[in-house]
C-alpha positions as CSV (number, residue, x, y, z in Angstrom):
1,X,-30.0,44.3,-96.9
2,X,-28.0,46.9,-95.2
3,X,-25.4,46.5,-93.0
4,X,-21.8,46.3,-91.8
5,X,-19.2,43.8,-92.4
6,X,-17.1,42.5,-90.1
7,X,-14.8,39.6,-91.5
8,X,-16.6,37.2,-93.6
9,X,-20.1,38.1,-91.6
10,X,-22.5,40.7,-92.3
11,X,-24.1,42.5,-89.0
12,X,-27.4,44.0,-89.3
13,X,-29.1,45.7,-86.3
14,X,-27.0,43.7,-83.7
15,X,-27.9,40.4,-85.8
16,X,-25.7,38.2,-87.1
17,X,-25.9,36.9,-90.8
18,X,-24.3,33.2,-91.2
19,X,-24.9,31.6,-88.2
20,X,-26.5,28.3,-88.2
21,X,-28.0,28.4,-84.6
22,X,-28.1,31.1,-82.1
23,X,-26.1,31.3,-79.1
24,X,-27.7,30.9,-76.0
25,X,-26.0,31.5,-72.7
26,X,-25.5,28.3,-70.4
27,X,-27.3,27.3,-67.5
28,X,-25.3,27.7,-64.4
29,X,-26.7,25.3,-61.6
30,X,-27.6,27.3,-58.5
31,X,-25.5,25.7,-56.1
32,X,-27.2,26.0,-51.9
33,X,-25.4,26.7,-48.8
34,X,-24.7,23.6,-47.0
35,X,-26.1,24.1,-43.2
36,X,-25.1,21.7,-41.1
37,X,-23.0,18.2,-41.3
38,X,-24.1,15.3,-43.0
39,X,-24.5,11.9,-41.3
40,X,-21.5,10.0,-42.1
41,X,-19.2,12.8,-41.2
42,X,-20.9,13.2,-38.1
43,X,-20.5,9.4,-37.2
44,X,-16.6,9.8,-38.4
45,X,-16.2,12.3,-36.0
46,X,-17.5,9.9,-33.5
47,X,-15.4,7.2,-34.2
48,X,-12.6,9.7,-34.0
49,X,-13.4,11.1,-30.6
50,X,-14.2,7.7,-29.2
51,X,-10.6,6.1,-30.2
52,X,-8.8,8.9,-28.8
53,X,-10.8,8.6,-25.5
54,X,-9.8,4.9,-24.9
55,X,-6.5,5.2,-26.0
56,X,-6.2,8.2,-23.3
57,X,-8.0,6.5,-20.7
58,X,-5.6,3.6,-21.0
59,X,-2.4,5.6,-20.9
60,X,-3.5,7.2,-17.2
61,X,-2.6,5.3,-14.4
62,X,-5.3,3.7,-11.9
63,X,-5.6,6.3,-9.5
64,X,-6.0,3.5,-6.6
65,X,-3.5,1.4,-7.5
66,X,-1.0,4.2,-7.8
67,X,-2.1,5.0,-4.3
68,X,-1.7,1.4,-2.7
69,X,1.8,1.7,-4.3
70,X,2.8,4.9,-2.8
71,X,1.5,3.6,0.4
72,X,4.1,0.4,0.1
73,X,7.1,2.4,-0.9
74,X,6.3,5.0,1.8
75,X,6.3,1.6,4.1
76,X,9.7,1.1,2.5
77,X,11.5,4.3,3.0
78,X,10.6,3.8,6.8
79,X,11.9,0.6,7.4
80,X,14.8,1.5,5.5
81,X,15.3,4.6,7.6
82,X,15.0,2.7,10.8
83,X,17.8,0.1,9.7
84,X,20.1,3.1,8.7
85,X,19.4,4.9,12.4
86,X,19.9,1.6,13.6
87,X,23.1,0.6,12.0
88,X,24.5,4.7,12.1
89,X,23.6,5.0,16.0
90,X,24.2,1.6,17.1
91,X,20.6,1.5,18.8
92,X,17.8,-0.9,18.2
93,X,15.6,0.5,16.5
94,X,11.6,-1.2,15.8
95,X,9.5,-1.3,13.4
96,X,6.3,-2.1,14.5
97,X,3.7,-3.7,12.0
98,X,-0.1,-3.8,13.4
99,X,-3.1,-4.3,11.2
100,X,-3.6,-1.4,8.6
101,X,-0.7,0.6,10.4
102,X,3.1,0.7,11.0
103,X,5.7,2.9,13.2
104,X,8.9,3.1,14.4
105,X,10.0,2.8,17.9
106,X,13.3,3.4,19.9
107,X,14.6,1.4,22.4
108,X,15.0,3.4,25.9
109,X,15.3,2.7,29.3
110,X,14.7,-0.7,29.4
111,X,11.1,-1.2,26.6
112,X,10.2,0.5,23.3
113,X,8.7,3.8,23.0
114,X,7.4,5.6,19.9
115,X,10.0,7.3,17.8
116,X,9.7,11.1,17.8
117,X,11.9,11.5,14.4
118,X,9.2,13.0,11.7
119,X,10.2,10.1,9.6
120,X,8.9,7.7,12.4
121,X,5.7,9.1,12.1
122,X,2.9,6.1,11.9
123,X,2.4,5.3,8.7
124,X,-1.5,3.8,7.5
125,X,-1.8,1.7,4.7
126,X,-4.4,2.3,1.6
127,X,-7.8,1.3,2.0
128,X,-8.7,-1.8,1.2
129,X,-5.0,-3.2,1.5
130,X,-4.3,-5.1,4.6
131,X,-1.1,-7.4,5.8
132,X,-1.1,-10.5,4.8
133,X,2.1,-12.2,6.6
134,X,5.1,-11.0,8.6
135,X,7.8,-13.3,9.3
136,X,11.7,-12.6,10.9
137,X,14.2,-14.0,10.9
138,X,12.0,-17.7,9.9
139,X,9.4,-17.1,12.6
140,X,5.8,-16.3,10.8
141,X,4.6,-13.9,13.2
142,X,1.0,-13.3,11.3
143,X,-0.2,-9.9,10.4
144,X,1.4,-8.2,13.6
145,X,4.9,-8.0,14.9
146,X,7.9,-6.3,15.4
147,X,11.0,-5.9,13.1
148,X,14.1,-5.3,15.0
149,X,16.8,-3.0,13.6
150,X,20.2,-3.2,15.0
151,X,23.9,-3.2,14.0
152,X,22.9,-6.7,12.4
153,X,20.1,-6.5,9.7
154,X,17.3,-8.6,10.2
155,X,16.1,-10.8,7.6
156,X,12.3,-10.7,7.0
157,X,9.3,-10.9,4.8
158,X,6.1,-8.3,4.5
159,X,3.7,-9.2,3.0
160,X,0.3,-7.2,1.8
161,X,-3.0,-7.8,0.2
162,X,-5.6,-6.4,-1.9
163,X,-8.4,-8.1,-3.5
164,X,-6.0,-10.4,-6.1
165,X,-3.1,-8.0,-5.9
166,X,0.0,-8.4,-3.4
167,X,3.3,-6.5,-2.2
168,X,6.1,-7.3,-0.2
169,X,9.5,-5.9,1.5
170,X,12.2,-8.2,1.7
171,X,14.9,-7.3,4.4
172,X,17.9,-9.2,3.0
173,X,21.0,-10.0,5.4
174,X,23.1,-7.4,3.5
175,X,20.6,-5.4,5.2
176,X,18.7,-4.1,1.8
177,X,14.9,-4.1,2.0
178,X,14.0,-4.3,-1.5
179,X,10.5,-4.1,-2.6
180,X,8.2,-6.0,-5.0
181,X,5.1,-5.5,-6.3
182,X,2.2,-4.7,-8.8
183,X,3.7,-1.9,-11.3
């Protein structure tokens, strides 16, 4: 036998001599495109996207409760406004509380007539919300009345309603109006 040798191994027409089995080349597993998402991942995903949807939906405020609030410290501002034209003027100023609906009027020549200040403008409460109790100065005067602003502060109680919630204005004798409510 013919043939070349190359280190301790003798070649012969691409063969080699000395080897106890022959080298085959491995098997490489054919690995497929995945197309799509498997089960579980999809129901992590949902899990994921759920959470983060209650724990947004928790962090907005109530739209209507935000509204009902704006509505009270509106109501607020007013009254306030009508003590300090009251006090700064010297002229009796009232504030004039009917169902669902409150303005300011002025005292000239002799009876009340509506305030023409922009900030007197009559002011409606929030759906749904209505007075409960107004009471001056002791006297419980219902869900209507008058609140009287002068160069002494009145001392009276507001009170509204809606469904299980309630709001009130306290006009204190320092002549504060401070107001308490839902947050």
């Amino acid at each position: 036998m013919s043939g070349v040798a190359i280190g301790s191994r003798r070649v012969c027409g691409g063969c080699a001599y000395g080897l106890s089995t022959l080298r085959q080349r491995p098997r490489v597993a054919v690995a497929y495109k995945q197309r799509g998402f498997t089960l579980l991942e999809i129901l992590v995903a949902l899990v994921i996207i759920s959470v983060l949807a209650s724990s947004v939906s928790l962090a907005l405020p109530n739209s209507e409760a935000a509204e009902r609030r704006a509505s009270a410290v509106a109501w607020q501002q007013q009254a306030q406004w009508a003590a300090r034209q009251a006090y700064a003027r010297g002229e009796d100023w009232a504030w004039e509380i009917r169902p669902g609906e409150a303005r300011l009027l002025k005292w000239q020549d002799g009876h009340w007539l509506p305030a023409e200040e922009r900030q007197a403008a009559p002011l409606a409460l929030s759906p749904g919300v209505s007075v409960s109790r107004l009471e001056v100065d002791g006297q419980v005067l219902g869900d209507q009345g008058r609140i009287v602003f002068g160069t002494v502060p009145p001392i009276f109680r507001l009170q509204w309603q809606a469904g299980s919630q309630q709001w009130q204005l306290l006009g204190q004798a320092n002549g504060q109006i401070s107001f308490d409510g839902p947050r």
